[in-house]
N, CA, C and O atoms as a GROMACS GRO file, in nm:
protein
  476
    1UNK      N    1   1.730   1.559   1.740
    1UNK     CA    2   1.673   1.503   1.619
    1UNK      C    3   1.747   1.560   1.499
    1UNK      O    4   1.769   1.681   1.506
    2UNK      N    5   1.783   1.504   1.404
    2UNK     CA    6   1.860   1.515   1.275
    2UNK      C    7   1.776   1.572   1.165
    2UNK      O    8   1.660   1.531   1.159
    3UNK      N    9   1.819   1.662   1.074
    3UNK     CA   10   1.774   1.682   1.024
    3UNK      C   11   1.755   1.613   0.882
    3UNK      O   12   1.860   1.596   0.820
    4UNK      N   13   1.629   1.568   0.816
    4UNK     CA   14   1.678   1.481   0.695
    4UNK      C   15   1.748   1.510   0.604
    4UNK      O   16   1.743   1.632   0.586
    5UNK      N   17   1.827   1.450   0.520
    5UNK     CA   18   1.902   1.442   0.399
    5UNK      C   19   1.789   1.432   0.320
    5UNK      O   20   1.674   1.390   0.335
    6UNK      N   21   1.902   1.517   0.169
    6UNK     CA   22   1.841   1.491   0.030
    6UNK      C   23   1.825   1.332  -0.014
    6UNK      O   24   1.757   1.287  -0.106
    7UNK      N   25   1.908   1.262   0.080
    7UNK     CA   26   1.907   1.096   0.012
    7UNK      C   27   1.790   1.063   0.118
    7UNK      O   28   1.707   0.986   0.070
    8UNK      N   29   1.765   1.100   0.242
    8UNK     CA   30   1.650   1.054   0.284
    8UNK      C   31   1.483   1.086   0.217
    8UNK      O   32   1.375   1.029   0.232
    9UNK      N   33   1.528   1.198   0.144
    9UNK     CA   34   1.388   1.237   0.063
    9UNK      C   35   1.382   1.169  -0.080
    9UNK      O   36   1.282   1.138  -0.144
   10UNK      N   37   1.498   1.157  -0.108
   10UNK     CA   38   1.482   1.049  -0.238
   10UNK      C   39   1.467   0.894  -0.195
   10UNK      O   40   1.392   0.821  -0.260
   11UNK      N   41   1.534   0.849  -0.093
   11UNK     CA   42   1.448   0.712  -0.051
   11UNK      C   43   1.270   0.720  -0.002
   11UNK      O   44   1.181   0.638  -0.024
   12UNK      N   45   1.268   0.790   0.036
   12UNK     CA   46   1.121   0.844   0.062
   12UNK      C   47   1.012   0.802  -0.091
   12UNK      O   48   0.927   0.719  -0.121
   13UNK      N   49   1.079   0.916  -0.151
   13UNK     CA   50   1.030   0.917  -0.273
   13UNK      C   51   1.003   0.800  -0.360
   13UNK      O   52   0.891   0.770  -0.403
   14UNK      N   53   1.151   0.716  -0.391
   14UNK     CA   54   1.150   0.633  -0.470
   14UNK      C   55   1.023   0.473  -0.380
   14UNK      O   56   0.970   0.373  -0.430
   15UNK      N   57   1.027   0.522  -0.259
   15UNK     CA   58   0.933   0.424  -0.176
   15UNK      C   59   0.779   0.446  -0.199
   15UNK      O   60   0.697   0.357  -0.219
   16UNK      N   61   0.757   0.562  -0.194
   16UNK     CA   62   0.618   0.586  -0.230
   16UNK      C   63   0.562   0.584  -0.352
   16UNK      O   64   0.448   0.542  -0.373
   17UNK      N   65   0.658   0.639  -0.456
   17UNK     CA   66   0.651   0.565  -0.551
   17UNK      C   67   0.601   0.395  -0.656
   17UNK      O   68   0.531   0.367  -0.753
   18UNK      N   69   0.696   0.318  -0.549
   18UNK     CA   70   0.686   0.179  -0.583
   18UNK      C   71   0.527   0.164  -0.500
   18UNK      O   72   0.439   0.092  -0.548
   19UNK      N   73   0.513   0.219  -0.412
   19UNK     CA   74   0.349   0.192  -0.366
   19UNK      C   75   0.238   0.275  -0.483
   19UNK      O   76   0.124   0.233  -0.501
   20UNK      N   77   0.289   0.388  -0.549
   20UNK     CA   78   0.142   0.431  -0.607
   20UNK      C   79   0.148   0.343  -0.726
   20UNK      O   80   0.039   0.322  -0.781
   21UNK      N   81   0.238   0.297  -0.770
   21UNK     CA   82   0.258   0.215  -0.857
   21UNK      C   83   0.198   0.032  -0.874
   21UNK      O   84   0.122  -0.025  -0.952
   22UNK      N   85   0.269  -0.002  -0.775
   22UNK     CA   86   0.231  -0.147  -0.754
   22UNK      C   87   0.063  -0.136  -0.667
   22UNK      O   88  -0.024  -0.210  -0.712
   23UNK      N   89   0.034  -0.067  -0.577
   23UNK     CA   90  -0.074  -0.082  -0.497
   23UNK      C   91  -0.130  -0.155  -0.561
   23UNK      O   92  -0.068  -0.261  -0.566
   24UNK      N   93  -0.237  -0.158  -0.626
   24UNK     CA   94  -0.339  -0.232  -0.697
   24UNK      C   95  -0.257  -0.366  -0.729
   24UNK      O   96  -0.314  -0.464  -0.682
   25UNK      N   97  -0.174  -0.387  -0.777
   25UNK     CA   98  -0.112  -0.500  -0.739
   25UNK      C   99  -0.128  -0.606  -0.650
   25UNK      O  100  -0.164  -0.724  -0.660
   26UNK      N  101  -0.083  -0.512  -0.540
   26UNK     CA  102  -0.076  -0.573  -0.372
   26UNK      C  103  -0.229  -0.586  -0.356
   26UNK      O  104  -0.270  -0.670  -0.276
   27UNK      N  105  -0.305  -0.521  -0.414
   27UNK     CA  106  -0.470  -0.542  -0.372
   27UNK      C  107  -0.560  -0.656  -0.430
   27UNK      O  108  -0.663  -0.702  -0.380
   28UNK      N  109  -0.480  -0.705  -0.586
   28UNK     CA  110  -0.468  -0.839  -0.636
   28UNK      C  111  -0.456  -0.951  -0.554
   28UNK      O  112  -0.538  -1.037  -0.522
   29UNK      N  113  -0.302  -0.928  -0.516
   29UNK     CA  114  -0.204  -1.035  -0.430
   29UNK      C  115  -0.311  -1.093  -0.313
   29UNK      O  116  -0.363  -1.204  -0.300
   30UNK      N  117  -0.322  -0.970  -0.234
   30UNK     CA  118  -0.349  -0.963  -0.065
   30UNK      C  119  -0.530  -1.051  -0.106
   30UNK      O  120  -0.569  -1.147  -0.039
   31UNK      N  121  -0.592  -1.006  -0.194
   31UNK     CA  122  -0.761  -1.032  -0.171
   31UNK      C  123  -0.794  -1.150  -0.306
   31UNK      O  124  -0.886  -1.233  -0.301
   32UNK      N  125  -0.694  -1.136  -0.428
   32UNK     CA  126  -0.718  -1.243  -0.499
   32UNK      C  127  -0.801  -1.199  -0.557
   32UNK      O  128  -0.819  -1.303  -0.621
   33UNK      N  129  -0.883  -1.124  -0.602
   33UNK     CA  130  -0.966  -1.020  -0.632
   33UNK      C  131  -0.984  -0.994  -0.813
   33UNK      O  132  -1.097  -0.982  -0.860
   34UNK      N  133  -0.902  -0.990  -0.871
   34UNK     CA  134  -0.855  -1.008  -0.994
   34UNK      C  135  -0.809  -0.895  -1.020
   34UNK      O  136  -0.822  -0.860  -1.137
   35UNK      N  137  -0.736  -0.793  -0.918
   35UNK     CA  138  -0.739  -0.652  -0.998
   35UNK      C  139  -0.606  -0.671  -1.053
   35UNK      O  140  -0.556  -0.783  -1.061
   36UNK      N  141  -0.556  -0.582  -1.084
   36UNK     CA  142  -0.408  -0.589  -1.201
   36UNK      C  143  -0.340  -0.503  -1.229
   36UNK      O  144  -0.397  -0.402  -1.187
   37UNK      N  145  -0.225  -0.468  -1.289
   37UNK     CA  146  -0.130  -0.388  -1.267
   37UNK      C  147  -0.246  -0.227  -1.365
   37UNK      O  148  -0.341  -0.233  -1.442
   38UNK      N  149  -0.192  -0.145  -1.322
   38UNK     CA  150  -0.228   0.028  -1.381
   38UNK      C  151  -0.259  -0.028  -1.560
   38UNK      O  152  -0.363  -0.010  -1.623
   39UNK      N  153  -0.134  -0.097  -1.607
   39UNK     CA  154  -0.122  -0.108  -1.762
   39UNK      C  155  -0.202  -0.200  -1.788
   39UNK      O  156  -0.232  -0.207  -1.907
   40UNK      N  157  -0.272  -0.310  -1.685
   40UNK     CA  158  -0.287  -0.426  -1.741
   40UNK      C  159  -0.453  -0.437  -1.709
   40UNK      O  160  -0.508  -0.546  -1.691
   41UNK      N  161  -0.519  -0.317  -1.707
   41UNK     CA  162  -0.705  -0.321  -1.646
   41UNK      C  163  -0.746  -0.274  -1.537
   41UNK      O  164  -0.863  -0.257  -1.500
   42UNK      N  165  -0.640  -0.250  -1.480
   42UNK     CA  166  -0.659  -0.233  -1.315
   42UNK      C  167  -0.789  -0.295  -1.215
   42UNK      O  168  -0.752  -0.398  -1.158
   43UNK      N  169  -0.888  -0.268  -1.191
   43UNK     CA  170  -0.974  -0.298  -1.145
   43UNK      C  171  -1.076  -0.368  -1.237
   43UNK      O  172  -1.163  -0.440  -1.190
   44UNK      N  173  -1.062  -0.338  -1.410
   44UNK     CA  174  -1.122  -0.398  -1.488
   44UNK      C  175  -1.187  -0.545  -1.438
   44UNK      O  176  -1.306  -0.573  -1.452
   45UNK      N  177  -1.091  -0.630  -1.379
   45UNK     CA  178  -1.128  -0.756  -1.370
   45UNK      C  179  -1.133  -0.824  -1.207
   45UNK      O  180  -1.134  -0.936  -1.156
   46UNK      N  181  -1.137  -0.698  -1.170
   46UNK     CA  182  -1.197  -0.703  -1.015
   46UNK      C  183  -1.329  -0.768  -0.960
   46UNK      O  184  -1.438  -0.733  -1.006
   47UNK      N  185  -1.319  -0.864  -0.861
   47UNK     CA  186  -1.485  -0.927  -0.801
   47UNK      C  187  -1.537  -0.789  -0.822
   47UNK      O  188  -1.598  -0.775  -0.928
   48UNK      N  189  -1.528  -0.686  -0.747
   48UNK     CA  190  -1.623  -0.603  -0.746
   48UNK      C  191  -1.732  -0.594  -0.883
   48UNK      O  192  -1.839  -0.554  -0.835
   49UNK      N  193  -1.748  -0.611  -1.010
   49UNK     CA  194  -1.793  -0.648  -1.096
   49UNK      C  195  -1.856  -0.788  -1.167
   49UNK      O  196  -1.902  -0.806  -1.280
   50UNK      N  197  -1.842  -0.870  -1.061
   50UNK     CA  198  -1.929  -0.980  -1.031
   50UNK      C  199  -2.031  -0.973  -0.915
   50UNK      O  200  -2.019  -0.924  -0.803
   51UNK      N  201  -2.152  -1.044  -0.982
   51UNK     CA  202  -2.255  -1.055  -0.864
   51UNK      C  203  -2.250  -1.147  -0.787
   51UNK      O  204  -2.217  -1.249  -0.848
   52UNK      N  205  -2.270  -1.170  -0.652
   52UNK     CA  206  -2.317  -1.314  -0.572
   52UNK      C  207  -2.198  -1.345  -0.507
   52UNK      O  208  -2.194  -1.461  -0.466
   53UNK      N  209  -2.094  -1.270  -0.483
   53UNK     CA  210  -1.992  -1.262  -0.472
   53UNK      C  211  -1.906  -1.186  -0.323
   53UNK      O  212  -1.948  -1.070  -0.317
   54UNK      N  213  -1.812  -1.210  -0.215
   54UNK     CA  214  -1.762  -1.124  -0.182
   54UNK      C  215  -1.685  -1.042  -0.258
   54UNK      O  216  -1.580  -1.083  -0.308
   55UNK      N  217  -1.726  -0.931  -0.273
   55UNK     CA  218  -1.641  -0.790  -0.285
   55UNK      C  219  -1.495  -0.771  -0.246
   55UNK      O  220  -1.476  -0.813  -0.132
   56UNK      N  221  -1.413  -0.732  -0.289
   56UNK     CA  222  -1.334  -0.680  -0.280
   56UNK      C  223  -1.324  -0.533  -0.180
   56UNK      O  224  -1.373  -0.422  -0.202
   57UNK      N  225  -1.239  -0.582  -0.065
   57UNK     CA  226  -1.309  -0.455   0.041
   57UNK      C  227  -1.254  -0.368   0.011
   57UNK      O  228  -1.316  -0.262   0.014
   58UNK      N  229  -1.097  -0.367  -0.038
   58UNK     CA  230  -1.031  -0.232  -0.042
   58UNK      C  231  -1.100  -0.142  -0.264
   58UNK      O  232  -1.067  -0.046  -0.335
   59UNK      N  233  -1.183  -0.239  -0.270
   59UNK     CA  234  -1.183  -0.187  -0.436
   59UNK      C  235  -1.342  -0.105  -0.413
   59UNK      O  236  -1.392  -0.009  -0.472
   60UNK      N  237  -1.382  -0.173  -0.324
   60UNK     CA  238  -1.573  -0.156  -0.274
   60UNK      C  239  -1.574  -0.031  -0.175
   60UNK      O  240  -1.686   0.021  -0.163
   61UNK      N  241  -1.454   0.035  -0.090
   61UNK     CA  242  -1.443   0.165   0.002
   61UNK      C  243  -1.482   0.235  -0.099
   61UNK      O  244  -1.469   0.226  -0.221
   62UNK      N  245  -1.547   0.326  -0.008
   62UNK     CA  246  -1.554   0.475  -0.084
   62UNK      C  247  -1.402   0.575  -0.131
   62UNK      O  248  -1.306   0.587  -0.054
   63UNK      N  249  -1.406   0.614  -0.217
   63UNK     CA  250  -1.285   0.704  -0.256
   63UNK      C  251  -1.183   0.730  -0.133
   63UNK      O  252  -1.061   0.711  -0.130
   64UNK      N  253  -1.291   0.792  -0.008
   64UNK     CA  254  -1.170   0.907   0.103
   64UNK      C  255  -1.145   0.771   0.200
   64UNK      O  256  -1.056   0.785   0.283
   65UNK      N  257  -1.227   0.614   0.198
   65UNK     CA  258  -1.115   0.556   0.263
   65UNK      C  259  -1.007   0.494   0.166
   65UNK      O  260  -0.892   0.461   0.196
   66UNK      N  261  -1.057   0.488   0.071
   66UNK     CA  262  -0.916   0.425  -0.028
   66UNK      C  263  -0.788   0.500   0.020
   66UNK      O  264  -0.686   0.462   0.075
   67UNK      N  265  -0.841   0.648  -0.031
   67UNK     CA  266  -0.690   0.748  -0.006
   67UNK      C  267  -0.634   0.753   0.166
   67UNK      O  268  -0.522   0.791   0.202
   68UNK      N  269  -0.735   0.707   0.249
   68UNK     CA  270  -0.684   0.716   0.390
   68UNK      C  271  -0.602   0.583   0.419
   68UNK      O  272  -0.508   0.591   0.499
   69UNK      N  273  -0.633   0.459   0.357
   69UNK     CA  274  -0.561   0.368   0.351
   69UNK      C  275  -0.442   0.384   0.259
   69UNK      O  276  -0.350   0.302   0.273
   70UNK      N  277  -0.432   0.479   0.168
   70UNK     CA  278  -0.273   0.469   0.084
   70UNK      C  279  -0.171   0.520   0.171
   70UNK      O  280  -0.059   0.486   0.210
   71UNK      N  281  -0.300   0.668   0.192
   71UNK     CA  282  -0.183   0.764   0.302
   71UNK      C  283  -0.128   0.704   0.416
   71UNK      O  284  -0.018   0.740   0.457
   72UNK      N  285  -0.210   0.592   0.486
   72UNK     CA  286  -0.170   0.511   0.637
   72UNK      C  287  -0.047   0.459   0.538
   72UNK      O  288   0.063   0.500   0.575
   73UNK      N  289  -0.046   0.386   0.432
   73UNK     CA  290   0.055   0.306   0.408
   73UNK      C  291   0.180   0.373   0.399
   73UNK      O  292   0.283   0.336   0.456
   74UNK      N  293   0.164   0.499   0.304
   74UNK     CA  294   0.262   0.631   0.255
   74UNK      C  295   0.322   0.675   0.386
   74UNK      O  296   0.445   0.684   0.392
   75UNK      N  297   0.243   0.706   0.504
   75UNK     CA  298   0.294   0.757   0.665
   75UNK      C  299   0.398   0.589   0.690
   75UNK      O  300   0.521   0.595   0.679
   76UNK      N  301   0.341   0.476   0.716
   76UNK     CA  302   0.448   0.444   0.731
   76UNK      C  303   0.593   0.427   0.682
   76UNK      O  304   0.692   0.409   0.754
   77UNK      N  305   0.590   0.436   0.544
   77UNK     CA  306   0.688   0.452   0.440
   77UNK      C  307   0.780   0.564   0.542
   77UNK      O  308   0.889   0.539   0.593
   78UNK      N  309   0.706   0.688   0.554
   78UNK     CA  310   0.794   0.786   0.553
   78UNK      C  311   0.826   0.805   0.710
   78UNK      O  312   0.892   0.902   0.746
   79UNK      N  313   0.777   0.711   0.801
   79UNK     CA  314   0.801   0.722   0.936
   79UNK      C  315   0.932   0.617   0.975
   79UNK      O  316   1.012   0.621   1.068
   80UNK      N  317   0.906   0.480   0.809
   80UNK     CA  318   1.037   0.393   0.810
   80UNK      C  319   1.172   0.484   0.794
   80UNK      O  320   1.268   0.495   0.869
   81UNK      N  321   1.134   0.566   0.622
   81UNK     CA  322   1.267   0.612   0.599
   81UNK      C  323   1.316   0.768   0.716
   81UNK      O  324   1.428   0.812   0.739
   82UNK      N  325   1.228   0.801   0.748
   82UNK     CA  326   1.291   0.946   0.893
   82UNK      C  327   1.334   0.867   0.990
   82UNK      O  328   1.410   0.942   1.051
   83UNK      N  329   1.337   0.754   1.050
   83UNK     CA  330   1.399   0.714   1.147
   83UNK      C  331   1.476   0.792   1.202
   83UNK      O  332   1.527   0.872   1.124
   84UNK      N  333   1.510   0.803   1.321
   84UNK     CA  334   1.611   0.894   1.361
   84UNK      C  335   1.751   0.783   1.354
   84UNK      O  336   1.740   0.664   1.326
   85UNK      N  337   1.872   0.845   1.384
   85UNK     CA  338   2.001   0.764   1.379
   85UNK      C  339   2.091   0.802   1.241
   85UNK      O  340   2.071   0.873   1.142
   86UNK      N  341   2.180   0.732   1.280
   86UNK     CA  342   2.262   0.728   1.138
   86UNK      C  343   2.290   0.657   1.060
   86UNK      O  344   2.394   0.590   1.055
   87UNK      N  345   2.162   0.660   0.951
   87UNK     CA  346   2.146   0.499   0.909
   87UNK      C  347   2.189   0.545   0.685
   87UNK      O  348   2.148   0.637   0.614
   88UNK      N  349   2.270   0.444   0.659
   88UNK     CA  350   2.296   0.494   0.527
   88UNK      C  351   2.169   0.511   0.449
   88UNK      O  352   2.063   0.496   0.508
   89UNK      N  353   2.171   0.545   0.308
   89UNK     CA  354   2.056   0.565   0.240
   89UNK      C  355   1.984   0.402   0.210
   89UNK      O  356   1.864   0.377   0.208
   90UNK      N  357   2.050   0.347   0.198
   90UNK     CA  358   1.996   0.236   0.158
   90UNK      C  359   1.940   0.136   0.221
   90UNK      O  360   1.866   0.050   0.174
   91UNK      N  361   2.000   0.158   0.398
   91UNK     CA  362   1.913   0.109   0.424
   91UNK      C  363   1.758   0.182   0.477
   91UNK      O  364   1.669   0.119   0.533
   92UNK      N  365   1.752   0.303   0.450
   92UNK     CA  366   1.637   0.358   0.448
   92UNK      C  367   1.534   0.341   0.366
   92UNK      O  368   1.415   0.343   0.397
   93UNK      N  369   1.592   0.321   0.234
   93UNK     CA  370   1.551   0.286   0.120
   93UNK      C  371   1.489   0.129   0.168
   93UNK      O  372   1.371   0.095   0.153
   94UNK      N  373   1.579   0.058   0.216
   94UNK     CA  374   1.522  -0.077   0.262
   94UNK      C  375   1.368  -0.087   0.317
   94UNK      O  376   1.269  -0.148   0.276
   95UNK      N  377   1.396   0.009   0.437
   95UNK     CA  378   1.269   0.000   0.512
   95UNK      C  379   1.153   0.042   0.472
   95UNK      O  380   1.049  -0.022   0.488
   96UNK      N  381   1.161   0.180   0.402
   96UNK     CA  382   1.052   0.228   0.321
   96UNK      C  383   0.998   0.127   0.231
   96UNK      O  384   0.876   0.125   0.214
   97UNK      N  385   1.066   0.050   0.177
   97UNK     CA  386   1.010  -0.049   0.065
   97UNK      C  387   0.990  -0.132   0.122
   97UNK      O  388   0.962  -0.224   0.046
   98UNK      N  389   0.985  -0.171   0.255
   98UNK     CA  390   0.961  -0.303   0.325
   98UNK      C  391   0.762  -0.231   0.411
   98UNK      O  392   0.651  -0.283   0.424
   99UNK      N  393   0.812  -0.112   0.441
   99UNK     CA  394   0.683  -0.092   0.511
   99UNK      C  395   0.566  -0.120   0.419
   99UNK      O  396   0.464  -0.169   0.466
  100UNK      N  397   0.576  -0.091   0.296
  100UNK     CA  398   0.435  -0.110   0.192
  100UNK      C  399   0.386  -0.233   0.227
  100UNK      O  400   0.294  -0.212   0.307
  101UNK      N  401   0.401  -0.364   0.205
  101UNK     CA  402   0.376  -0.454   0.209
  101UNK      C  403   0.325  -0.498   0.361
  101UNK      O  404   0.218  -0.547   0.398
  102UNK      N  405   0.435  -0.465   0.430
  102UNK     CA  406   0.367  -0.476   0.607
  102UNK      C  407   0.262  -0.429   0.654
  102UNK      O  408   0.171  -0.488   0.713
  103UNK      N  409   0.277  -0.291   0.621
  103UNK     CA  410   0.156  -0.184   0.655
  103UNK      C  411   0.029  -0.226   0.618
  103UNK      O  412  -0.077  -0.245   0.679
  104UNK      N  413   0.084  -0.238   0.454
  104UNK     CA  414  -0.070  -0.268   0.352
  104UNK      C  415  -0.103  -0.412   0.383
  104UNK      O  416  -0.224  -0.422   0.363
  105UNK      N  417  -0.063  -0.509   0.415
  105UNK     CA  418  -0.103  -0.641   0.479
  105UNK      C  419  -0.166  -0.652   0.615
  105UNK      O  420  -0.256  -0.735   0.629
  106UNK      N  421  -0.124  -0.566   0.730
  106UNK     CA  422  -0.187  -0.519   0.796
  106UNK      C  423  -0.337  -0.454   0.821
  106UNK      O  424  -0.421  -0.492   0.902
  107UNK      N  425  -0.348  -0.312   0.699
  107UNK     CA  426  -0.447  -0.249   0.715
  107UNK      C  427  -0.542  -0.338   0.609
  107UNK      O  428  -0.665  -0.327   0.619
  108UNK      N  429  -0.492  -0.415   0.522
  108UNK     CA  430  -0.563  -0.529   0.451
  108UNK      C  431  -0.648  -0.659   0.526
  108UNK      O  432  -0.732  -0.739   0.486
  109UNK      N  433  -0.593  -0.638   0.627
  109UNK     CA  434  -0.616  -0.754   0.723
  109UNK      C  435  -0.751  -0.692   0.777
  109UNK      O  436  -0.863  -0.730   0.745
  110UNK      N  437  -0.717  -0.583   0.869
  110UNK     CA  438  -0.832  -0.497   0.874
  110UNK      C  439  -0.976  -0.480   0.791
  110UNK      O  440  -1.092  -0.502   0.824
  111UNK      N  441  -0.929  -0.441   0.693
  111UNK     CA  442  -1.025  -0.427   0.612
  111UNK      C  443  -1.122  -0.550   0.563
  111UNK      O  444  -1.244  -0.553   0.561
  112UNK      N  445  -1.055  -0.619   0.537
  112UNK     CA  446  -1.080  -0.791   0.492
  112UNK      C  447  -1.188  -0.860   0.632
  112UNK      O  448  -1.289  -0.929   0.625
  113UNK      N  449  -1.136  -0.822   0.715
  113UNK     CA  450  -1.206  -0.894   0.805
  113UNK      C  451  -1.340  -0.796   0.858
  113UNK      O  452  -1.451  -0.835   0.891
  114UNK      N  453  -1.294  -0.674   0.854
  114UNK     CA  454  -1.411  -0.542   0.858
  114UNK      C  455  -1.518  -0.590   0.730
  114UNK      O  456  -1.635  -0.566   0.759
  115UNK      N  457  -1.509  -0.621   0.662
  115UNK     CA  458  -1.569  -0.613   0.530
  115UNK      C  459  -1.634  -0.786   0.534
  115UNK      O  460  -1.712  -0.819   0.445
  116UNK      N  461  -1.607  -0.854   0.606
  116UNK     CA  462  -1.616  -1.009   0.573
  116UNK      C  463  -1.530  -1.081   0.503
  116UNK      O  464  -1.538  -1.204   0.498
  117UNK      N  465  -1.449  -1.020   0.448
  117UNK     CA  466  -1.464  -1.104   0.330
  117UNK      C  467  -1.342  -1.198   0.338
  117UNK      O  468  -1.257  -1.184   0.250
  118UNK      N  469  -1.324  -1.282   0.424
  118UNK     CA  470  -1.248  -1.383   0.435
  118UNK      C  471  -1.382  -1.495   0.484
  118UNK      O  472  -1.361  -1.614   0.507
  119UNK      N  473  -1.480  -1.448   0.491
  119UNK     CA  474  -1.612  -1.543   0.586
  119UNK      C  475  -1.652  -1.606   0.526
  119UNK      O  476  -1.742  -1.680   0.564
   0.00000   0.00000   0.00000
């Protein structure tokens, strides 16, 4: 097993990044929900603040599953960019930025259907 590079910890980085960043985003996208970028209300205009309504499952978790769902997403990030092999930075960088969306569509899926709220 190889040991990682400084460019594997900065693809890392710059990957987890674009997730603490966009998440709420993707939690918009994925549930339709109304939430919105960090600058732009974030959850301000989230179902969760309407009555009569499905909820928003990932906005309606309690705090420690929110963070257990970032971290599932963050582990795959960083299980994309450690790959073993000899792979350049970029495309590490690739994968890390590809797992957010997979992962989080995934454990969204989960949740969504745990929660009802596609019903």
């Amino acid at each position: 097993m190889r040991k990682p590079r400084k460019a594997d910890w900065a693809a890392f980085a710059v990957s987890a990044a674009v997730t603490l960043v966009f998440f709420i985003d993707f939690c918009g996208l994925l549930f339709q929900c109304g939430c919105r970028s960090w600058w732009a209300g974030a959850a301000d205009h989230c179902n969760i603040h309407t009555a009569g309504v499905h909820h928003c499952p990932w906005c309606v978790m309690a705090l420690g599953w929110q963070l257990a769902t970032l971290s599932a997403i963050l582990l795959s990030q960083a299980a994309s960019v450690f790959l073993p092999g000899h792979w350049p930075w970029y495309v590490r960088l690739a994968a890390g930025l590809a797992a957010f969306p997979v992962s989080g569509a995934v454990l969204g899926a989960i949740a969504g259907i745990g929660f009802g709220y596609w019903n």
